[in-house]
C-alpha positions as CSV (number, residue, x, y, z in Angstrom):
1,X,183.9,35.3,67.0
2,X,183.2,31.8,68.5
3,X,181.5,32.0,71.5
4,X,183.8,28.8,72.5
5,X,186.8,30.3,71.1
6,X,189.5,32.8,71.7
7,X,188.1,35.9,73.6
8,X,187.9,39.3,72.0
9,X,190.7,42.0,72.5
10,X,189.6,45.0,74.4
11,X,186.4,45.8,74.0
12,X,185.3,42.9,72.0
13,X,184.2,41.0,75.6
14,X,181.1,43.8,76.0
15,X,180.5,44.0,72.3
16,X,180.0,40.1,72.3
17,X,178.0,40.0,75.3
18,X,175.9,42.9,73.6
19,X,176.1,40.9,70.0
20,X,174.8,37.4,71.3
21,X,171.8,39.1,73.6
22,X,170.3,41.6,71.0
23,X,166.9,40.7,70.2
24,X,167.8,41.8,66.6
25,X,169.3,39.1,64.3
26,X,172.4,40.0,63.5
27,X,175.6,38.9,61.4
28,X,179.2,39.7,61.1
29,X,180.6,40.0,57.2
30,X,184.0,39.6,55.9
31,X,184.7,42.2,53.0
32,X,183.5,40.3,50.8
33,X,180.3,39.5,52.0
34,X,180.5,35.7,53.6
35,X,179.1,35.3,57.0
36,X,182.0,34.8,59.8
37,X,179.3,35.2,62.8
38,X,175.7,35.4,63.7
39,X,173.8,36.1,67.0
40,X,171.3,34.1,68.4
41,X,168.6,36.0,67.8
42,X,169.9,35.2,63.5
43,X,169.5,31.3,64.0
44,X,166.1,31.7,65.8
45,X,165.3,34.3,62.8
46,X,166.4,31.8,59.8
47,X,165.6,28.5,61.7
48,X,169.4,27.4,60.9
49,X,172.3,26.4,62.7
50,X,175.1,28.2,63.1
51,X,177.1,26.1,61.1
52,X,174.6,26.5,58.2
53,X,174.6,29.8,58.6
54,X,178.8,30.3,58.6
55,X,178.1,27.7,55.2
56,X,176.2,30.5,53.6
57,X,177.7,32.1,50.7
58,X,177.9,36.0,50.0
59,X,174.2,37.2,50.0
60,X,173.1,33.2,50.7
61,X,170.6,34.5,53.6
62,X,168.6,35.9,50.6
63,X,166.3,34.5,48.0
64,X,168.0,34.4,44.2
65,X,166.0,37.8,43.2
66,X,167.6,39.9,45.9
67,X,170.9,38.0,46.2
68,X,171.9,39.7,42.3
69,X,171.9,42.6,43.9
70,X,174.4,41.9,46.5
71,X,177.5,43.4,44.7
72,X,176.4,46.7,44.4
73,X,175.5,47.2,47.9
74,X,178.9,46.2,48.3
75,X,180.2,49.0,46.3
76,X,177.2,51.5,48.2
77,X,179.3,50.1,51.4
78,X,182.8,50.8,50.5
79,X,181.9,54.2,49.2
80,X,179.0,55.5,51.6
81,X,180.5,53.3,54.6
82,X,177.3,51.9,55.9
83,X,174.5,51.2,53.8
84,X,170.1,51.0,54.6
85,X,168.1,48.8,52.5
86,X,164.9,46.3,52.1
87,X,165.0,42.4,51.3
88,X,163.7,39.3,52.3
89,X,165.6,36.3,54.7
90,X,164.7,32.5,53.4
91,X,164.1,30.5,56.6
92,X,165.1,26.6,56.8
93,X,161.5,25.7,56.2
94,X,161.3,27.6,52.9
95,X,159.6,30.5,54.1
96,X,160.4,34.7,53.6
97,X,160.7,37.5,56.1
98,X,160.6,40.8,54.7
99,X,163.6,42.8,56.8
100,X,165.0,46.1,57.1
101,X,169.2,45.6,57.0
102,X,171.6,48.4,58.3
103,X,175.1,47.6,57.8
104,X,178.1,49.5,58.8
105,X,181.7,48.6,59.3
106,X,183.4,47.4,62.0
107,X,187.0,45.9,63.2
108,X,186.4,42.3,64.3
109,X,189.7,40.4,65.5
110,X,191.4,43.3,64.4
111,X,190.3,43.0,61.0
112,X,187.9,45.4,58.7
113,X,184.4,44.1,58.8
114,X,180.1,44.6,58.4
115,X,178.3,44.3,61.0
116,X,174.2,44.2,59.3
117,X,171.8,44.2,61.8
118,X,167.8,42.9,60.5
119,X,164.5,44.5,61.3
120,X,162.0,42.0,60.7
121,X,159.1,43.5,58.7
122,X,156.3,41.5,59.1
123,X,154.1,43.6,61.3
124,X,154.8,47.1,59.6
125,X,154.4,44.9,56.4
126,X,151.7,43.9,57.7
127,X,150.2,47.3,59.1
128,X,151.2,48.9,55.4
129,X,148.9,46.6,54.0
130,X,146.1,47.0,56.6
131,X,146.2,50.7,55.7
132,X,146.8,50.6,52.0
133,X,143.8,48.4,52.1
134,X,141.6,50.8,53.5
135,X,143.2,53.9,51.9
136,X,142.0,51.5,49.0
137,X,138.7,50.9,50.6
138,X,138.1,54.7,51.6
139,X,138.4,55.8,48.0
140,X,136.2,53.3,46.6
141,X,133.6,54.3,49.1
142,X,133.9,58.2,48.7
143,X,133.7,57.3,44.8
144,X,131.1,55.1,45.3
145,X,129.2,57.5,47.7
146,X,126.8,59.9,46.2
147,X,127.6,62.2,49.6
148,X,130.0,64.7,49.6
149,X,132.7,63.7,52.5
150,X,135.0,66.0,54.3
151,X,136.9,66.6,57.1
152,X,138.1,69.7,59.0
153,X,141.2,69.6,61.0
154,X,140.5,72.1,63.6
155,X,144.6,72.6,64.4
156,X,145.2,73.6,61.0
157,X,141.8,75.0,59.7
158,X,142.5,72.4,56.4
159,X,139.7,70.7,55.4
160,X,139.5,67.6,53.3
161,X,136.6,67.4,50.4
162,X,136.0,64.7,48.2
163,X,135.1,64.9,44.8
164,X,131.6,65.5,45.1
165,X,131.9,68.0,47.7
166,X,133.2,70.0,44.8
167,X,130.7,68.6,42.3
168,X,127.7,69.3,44.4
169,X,128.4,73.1,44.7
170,X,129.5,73.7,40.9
171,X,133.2,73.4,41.2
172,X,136.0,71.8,39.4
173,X,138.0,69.5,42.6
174,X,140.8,71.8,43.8
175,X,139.5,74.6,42.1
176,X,138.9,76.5,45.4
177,X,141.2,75.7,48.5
178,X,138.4,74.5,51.1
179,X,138.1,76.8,54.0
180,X,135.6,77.5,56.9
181,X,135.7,81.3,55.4
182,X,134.8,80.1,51.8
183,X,132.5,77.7,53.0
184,X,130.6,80.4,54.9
185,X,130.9,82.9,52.4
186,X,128.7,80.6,50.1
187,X,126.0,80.5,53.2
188,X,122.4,81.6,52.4
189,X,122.3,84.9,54.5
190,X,119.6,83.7,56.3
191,X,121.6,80.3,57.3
192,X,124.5,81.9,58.6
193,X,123.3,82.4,62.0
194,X,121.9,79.0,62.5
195,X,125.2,77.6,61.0
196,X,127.3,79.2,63.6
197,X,125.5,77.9,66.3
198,X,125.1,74.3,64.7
199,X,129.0,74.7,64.8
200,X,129.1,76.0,68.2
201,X,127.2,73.1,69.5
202,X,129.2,70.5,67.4
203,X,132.1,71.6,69.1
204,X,130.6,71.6,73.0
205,X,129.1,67.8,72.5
206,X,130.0,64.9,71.3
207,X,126.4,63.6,69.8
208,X,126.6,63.7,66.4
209,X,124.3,66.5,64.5
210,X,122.3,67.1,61.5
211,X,122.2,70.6,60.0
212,X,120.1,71.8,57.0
213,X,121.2,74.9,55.3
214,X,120.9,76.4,51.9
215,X,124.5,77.5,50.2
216,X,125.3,79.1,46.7
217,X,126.5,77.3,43.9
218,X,128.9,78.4,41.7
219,X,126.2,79.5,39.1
220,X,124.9,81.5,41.7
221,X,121.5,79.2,42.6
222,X,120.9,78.0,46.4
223,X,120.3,74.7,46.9
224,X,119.5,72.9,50.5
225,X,122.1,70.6,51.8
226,X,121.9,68.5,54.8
227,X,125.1,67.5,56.6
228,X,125.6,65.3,59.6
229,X,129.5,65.4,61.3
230,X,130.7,63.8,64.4
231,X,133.7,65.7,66.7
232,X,137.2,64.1,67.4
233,X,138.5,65.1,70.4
234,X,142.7,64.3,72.2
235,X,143.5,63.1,75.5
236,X,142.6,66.2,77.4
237,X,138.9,66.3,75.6
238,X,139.7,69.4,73.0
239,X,138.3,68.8,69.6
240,X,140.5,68.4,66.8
241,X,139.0,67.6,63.9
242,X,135.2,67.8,62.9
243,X,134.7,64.8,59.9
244,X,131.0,64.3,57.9
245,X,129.1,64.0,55.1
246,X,126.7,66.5,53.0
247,X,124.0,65.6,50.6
248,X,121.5,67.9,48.2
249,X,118.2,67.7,49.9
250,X,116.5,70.1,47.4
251,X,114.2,68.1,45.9
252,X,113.5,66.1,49.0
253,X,112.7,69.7,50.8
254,X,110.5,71.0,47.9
255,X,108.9,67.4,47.6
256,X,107.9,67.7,51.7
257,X,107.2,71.5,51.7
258,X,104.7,70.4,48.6
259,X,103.4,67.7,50.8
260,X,102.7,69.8,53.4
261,X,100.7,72.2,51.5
262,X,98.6,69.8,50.2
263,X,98.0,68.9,53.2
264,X,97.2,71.8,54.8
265,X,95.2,73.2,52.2
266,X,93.2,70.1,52.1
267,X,92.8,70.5,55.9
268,X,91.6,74.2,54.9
269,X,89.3,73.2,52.7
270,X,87.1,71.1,54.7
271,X,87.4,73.8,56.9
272,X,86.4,76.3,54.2
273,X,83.4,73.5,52.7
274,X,82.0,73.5,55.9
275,X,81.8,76.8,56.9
276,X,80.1,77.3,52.9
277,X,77.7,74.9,53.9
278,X,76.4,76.1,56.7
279,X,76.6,79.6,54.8
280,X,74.7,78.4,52.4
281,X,71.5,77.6,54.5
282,X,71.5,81.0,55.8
283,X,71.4,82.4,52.4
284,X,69.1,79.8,51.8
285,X,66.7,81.7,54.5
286,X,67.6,84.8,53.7
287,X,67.7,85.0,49.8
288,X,64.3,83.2,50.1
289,X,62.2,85.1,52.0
290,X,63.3,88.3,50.8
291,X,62.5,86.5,47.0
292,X,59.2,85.7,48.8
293,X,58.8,89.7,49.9
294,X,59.1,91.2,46.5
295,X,56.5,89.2,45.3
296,X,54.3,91.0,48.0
297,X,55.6,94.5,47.4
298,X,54.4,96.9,45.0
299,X,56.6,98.9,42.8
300,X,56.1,101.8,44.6
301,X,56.5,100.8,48.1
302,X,59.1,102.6,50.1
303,X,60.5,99.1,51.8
304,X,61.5,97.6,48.1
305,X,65.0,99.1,47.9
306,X,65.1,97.6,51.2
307,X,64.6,94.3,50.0
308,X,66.4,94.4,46.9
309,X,69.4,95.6,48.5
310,X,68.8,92.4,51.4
311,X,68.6,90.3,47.9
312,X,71.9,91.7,47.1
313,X,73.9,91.0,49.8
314,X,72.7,87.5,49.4
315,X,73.3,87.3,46.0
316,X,77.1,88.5,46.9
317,X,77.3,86.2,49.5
318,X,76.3,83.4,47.5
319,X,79.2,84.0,44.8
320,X,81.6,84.2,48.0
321,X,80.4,80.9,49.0
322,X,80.8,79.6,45.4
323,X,84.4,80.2,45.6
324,X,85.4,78.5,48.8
325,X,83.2,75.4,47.2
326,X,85.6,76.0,44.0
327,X,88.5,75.9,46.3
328,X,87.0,72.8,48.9
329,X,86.8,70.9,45.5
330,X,82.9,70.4,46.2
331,X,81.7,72.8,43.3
332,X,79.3,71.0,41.2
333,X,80.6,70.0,37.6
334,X,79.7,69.8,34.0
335,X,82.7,68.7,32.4
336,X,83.1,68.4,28.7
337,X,86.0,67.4,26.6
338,X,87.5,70.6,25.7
339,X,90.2,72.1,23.8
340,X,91.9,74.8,26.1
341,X,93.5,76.7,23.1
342,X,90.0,77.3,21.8
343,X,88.4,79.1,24.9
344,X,92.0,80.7,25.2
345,X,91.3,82.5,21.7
346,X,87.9,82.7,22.4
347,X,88.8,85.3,25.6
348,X,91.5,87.0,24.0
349,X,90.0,90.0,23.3
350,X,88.2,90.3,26.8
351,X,91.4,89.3,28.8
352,X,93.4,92.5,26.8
353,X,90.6,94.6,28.5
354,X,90.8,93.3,31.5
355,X,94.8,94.3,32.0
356,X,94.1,97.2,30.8
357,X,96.7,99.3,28.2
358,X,100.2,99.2,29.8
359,X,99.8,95.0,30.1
360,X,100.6,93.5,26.9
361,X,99.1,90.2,26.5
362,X,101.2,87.2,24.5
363,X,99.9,83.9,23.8
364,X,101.8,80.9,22.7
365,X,99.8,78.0,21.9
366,X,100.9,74.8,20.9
367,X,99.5,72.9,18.1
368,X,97.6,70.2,17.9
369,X,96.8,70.5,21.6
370,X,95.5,67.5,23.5
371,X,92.1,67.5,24.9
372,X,91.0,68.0,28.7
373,X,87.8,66.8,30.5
374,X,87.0,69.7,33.0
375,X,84.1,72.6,33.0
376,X,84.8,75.2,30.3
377,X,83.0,78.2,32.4
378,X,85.4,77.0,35.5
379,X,88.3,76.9,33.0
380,X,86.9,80.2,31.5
381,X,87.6,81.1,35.3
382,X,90.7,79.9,35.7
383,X,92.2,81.7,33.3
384,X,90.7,85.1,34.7
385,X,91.7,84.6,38.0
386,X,95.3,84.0,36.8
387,X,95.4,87.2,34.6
388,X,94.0,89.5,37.4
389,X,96.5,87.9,39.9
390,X,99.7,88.7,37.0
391,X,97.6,92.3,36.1
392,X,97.4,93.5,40.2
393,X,101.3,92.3,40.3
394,X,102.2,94.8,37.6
395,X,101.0,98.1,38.6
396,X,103.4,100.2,36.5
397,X,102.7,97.7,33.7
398,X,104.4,95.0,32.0
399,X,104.3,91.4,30.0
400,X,101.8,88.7,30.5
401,X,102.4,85.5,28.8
402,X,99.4,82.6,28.3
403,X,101.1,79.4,27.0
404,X,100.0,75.9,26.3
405,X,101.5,72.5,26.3
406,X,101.9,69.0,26.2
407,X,103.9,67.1,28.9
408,X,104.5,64.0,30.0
409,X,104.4,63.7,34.2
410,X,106.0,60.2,35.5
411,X,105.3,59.7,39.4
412,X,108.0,61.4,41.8
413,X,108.4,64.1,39.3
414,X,110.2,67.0,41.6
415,X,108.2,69.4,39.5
416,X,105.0,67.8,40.4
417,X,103.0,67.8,43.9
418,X,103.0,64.6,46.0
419,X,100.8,61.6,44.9
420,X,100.4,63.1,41.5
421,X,99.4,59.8,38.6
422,X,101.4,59.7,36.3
423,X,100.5,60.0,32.4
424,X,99.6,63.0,29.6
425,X,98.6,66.3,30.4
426,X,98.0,69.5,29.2
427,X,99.9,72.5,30.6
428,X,98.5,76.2,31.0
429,X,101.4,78.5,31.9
430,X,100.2,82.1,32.9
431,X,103.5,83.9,33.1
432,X,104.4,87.8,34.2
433,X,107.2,90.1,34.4
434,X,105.8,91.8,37.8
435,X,107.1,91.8,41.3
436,X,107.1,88.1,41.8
437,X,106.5,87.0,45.9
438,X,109.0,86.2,48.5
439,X,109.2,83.5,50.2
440,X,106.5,83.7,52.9
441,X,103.8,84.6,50.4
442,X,104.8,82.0,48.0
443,X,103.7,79.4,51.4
444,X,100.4,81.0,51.6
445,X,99.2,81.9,48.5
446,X,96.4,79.6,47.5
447,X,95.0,80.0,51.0
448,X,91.8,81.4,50.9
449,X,91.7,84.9,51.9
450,X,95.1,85.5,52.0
451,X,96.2,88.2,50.1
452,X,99.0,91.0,50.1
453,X,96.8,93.5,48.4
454,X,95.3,96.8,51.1
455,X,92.3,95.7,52.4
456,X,89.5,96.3,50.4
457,X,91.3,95.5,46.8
458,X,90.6,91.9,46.9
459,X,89.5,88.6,48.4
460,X,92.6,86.5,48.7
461,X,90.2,84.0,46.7
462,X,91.3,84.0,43.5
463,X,94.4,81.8,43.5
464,X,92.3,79.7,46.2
465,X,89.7,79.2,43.6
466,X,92.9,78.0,40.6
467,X,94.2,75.1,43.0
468,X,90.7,73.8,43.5
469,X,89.3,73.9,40.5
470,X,91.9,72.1,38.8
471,X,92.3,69.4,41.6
472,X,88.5,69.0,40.9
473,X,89.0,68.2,37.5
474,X,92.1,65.6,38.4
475,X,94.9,68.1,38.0
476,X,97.3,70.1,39.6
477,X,98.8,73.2,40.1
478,X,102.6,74.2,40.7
479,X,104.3,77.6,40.3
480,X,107.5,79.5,40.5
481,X,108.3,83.1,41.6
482,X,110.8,85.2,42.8
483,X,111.2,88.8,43.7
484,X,111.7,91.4,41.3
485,X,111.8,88.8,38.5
486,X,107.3,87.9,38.4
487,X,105.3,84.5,38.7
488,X,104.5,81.6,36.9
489,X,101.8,79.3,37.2
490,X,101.3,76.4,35.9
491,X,97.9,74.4,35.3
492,X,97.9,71.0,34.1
493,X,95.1,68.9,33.3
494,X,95.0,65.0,32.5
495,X,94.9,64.8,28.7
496,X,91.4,63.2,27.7
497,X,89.8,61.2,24.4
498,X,90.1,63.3,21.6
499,X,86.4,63.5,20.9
500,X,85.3,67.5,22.3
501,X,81.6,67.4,23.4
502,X,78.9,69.9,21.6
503,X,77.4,72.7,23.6
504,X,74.3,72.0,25.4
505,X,71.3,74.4,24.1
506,X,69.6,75.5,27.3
507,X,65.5,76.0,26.0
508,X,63.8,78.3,28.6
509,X,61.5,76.7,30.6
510,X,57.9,78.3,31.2
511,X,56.9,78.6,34.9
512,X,55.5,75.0,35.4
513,X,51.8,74.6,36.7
514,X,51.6,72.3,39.5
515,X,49.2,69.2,39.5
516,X,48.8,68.7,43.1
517,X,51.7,66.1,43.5
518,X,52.7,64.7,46.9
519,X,56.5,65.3,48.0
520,X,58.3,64.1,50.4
521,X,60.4,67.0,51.9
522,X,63.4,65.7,54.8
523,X,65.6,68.5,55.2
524,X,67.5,68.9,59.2
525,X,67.7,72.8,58.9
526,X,63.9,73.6,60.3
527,X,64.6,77.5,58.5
528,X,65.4,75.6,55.2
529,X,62.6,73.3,55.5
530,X,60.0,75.8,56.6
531,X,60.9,77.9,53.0
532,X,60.5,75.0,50.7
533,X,57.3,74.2,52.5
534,X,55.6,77.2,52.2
535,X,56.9,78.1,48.8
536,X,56.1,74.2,47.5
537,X,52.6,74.9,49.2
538,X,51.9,78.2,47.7
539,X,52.5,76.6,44.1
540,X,49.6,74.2,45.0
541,X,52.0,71.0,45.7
542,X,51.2,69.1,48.8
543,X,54.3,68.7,51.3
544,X,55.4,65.9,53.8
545,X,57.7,67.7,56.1
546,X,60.5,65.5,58.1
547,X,63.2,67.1,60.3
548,X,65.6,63.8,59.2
549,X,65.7,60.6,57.3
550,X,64.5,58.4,60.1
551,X,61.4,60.8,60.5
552,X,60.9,60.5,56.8
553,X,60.7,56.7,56.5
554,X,58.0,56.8,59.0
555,X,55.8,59.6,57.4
556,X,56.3,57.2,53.8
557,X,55.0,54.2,55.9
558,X,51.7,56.1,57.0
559,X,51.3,57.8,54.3
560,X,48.7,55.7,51.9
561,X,48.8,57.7,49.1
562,X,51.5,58.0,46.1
563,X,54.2,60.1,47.1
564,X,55.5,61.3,44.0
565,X,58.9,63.0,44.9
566,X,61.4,62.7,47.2
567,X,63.1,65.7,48.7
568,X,65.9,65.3,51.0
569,X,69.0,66.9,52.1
570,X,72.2,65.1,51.3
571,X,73.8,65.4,54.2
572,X,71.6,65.1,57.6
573,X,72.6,63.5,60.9
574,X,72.3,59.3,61.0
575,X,70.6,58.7,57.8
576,X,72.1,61.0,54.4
577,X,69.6,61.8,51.7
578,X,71.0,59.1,49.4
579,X,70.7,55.7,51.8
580,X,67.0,57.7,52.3
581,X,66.7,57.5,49.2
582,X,67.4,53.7,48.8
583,X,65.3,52.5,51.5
584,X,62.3,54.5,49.8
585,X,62.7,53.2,46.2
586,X,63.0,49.5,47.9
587,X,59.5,50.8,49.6
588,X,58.1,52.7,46.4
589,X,59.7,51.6,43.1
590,X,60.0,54.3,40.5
591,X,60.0,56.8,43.1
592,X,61.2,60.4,41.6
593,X,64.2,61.8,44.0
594,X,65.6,65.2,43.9
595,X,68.4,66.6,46.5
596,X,69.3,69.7,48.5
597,X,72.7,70.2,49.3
598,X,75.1,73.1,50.0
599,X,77.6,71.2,48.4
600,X,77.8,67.7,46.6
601,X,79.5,65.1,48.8
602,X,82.9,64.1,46.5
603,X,82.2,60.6,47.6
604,X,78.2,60.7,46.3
605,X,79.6,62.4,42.8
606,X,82.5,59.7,42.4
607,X,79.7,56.9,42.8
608,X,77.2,58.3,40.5
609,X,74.8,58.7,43.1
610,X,73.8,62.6,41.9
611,X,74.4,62.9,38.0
612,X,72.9,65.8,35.9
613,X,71.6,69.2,36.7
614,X,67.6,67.9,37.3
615,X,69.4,65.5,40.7
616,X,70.1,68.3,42.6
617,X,69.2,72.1,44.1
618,X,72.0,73.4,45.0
619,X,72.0,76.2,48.0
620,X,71.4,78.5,48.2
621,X,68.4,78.4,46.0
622,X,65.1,81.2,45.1
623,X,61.5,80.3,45.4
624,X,61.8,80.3,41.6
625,X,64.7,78.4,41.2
626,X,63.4,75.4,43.8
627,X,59.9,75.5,41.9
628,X,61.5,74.7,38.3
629,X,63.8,72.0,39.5
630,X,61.0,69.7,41.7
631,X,58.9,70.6,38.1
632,X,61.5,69.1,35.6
633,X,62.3,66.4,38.7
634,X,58.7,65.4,38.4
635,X,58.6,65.7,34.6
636,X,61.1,62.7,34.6
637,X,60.5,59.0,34.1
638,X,63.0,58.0,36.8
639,X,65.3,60.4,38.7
640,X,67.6,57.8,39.1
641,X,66.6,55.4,36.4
């Protein structure tokens, strides 16, 4: 109707007022589709007038693509009676608005009519693409993601996993229908607990959280995840959903719990290389002056057994101190290129003996083995140590398996420890079929002296004396083991030149006769130094006794005859034995120099500073053993030279 012309018949005045004041564009339709009226809200909406948009033919508010399809909503009409459907409005200017039309019929002026009333779509348009954007987005970053995502409506109990929540525990994506039960029933039963209360808290804060747990797999192995989740809570502060993400932090956790072994055994070491030090003075003492007492008793005398049972317990507490230098890394070397399936065969026969007749012994080694620079009778060790350990884990008896290899080891190796180089190396695999350790043994057990035997059956040194020796010789040592299914234990040595070095012949050496030579004795421990006085003095030398370096230098200044050797200490307080030594030679050139130590100083070894067996008396020492070393230290041209 015109607002200008006749008025409507009843009725028609409020549906007009109604028609003309909608927000809504709106038009009027004959039957066969022309426009006959529009409201206000319809000129504003096109950008026409209203006389441009009476012009309008059939479907002429649309563009060409839509308008084809005009006739059959015609037919939808006159069968369904009103009709819902999506197009687009041209506007004056050329432009499109997507709308919404419903149309349904009407009497207007007493004649049949449409009435189609447009939702413009922009916004929701506009809002659909925001969201399929980000729907788009989401995916891309979930498949992108190396995390597994997931999200737990709390109302429901559903939970949303991506595909790699699936992936990281075994499963095919949907194979199992994600639920806080299922999730929990894959728990480690040590986890559960922890779990729980993670939960519990998650749900009484807001702060997001970070929980480590381990959970089964579908091939039945646990692996540690880590998952952080933040809470979603409604108006009235009650969570509703829980969303996060989980990752597989094994090999992050075995790469730490590696580091912090090292690291503590390291810190046990020094620990355990001091304490061997200063043991090894008192032996010094002790094993020397009961040494010194024999020589003074007769066969027969009553107090003998006495002494020779004092020269025991030194003797045993001298090979004690040997293994916590083995396992300090301060053990004194002779390493030799070697081939490890040689001495393996060599022992054979021995290591069946020492298992005893319910072990069997297998060995598997590869051909064409590479060489390894290390000690053979620490090697030789090695090997024992790690057939006693599998031999004591298999009382009932069982299978022990010696292996070689060759690997390749690239930095960051999982299967490696921390700070490992990478390169060749040769793999000794000691395997057993016996009780294997849980997982608090499997923390300690190359600490020294810890051991799960009674007391009385053993050490706890043995495995001590494996990590050391082969971190000595530039290696390393990992392991696996698991109850009721044995050990493993893997050695692995840097692969060397191919060349293997020839046995040394050792020629015994006659008890020297002095010739009256001067030495130069600096030595801090007045017990130690009072022993190699005497005994040096007694074989006709004549001694220069200092308590330190400082001491020493001053004696050498006075002193105007030759001095022919230098005895010192390595390690002393200010001055060590070596910087003693350098000052001296400056002093004296050519001057002979042979050390004392209870251990050799990694730093003085890796510098060259003591090489060979005639640079150094290790402690603790005899009388006899002190004599021949200052002997074949005087023999030489040039100690250092």
């Amino acid at each position: 109707m015109s607002r200008k012309g006749r008025r409507p018949e009843s009725g028609e005045d409020n549906f007009g007022l109604i028609f003309h004041a909608a927000a809504d564009p709106m038009a009027i339709h004959d039957e066969e589709g022309r426009i006959i009226e529009v409201n206000e809200a319809a000129l504003r909406h096109h950008g026409f007038s209203r006389e441009e948009m009476l012009a309008l033919g059939p479907g002429g508010a649309e563009p060409p693509e839509y308008r084809k399809h005009f006739p059959e909503r015609v037919r939808r009409f006159r069968k369904e009676g009103s009709v819902v459907f999506e197009t687009e409005h041209i506007t004056k200017d050329g432009g499109r608005i997507p709308v919404e039309i419903h149309s349904r019929p009407i009497v207007y002026r007493g004649r049949p009519a449409i009435l189609s009333i447009a939702r413009d779509l922009r916004r929701r348009k506009a809002a659909d693409e925001s969201l399929r954007q980000s729907v788009e987005r989401f995916e891309l970053v979930i498949r992108a993601s190396r995390d597994a995502i997931w999200d737990w409506n709390l109302k429901t109990g559903e939970i949303y996993g991506s595909p790699q929540f699936y992936e990281m525990l075994g499963f095919a994506p949907g194979e199992h229908r994600p639920t806080w039960q299922f999730f929990e029933s894959l728990l480690h039963p040590d986890d559960v607990e922890s779990v729980r209360v993670a939960l519990d808290s998650q749900l009484r804060t807001d702060s997001p959280r970070v929980t480590r747990y381990r959970i089964r797999t579908k091939q039945g192995e646990y692996r540690w995840h880590e998952t952080y989740a933040v809470t979603l809570r409604d108006e009235s502060g009650a969570p509703v959903r829980i969303a996060g993400s989980s990752r597989d932090i094994t090999e992050q956790k075995l790469l730490s719990e590696r580091l912090e072994q090292a690291q503590r055994l390291d810190s046990i070491g020094r620990l355990a290389g001091g304490i061997a030090h200063d043991f090894n003075n008192l032996l010094t003492v002790i094993s020397g002056y009961t040494e010194l007492l024999l020589e003074k008793l007769p066969v027969d005398d009553p107090l003998r057994p006495v002494a020779e049972e004092i020269r025991s317990a030194g003797e045993k507490g001298a090979a004690l101190t040997r293994q916590l230098l083995a396992f300090s890394r301060r053990q004194v070397m002779q390493p030799e290129v070697m081939d490890l399936n040689q001495s393996i065969r060599g022992m054979e026969g021995m290591l069946r003996r020492l298992v005893g007749e319910n072990i069997e012994v297998f060995t598997r080694l590869r051909p064409r083995l590479w060489k390894v620079l290390a000690d053979a009778s620490q090697m030789n060790q090695v090997l024992m140590n790690l057939i006693v350990n599998a031999r004591d884990s298999m009382p009932n008896g069982g299978k022990v398996f010696v292996e070689t290899a060759n690997i390749e080891v690239t930095c960051g190796d999982a299967a490696a420890p921390p700070n490992v180089e990478s390169g060749q190396y040769v793999r000794l695999t000691v395997r057993d079929t016996g009780a294997g350790m849980d997982e608090e043994t499997r923390k300690h057990v190359f600490e020294p002296f810890f051991t799960t035997k009674r007391p009385g059956a053993g050490t706890g040194l043995g495995l001590a004396m494996v990590y050391g020796i082969a971190l000595q010789s530039g290696g390393f040592v990992t392991f696996e083991s698991e109850v009721g299914k044995g050990s493993e234990f893997h050695v692995c040595l840097p692969r060397a030149a191919e060349r293997i070095s020839r046995p040394r012949k050792i020629r015994p050496e006659p008890m020297p006769a002095p010739r009256g030579e001067t030495i130069l004795l600096a030595e801090d421990q007045p017990e130690v130094a009072a022993l190699v006085r005497r005994t040096l003095t007694k074989r006709g030398y004549r001694v220069l006794a200092s308590g330190n370096a400082d001491e020493a230098l001053r004696l050498a200044k006075r002193h105007t005859g030759p001095i022919d050797l230098l005895l010192a200490d390595v390690v002393m307080p200010g001055m060590s034995g070596p910087e003693l030594a350098a000052c001296l030679r400056g002093m004296r050139p050519g001057l002979r120099v042979l050390f004392i130590s209870g251990y050799p100083d990694n730093d003085l070894l890796s510098h060259g500073i003591l090489q060979g067996e005639a640079d150094l008396v290790p402690k603790p020492f005899t009388p006899k053993e002190l004599v021949r070393r200052v002997h074949r230290a005087l023999s030489r041209q040039n100690s250092l030279g």
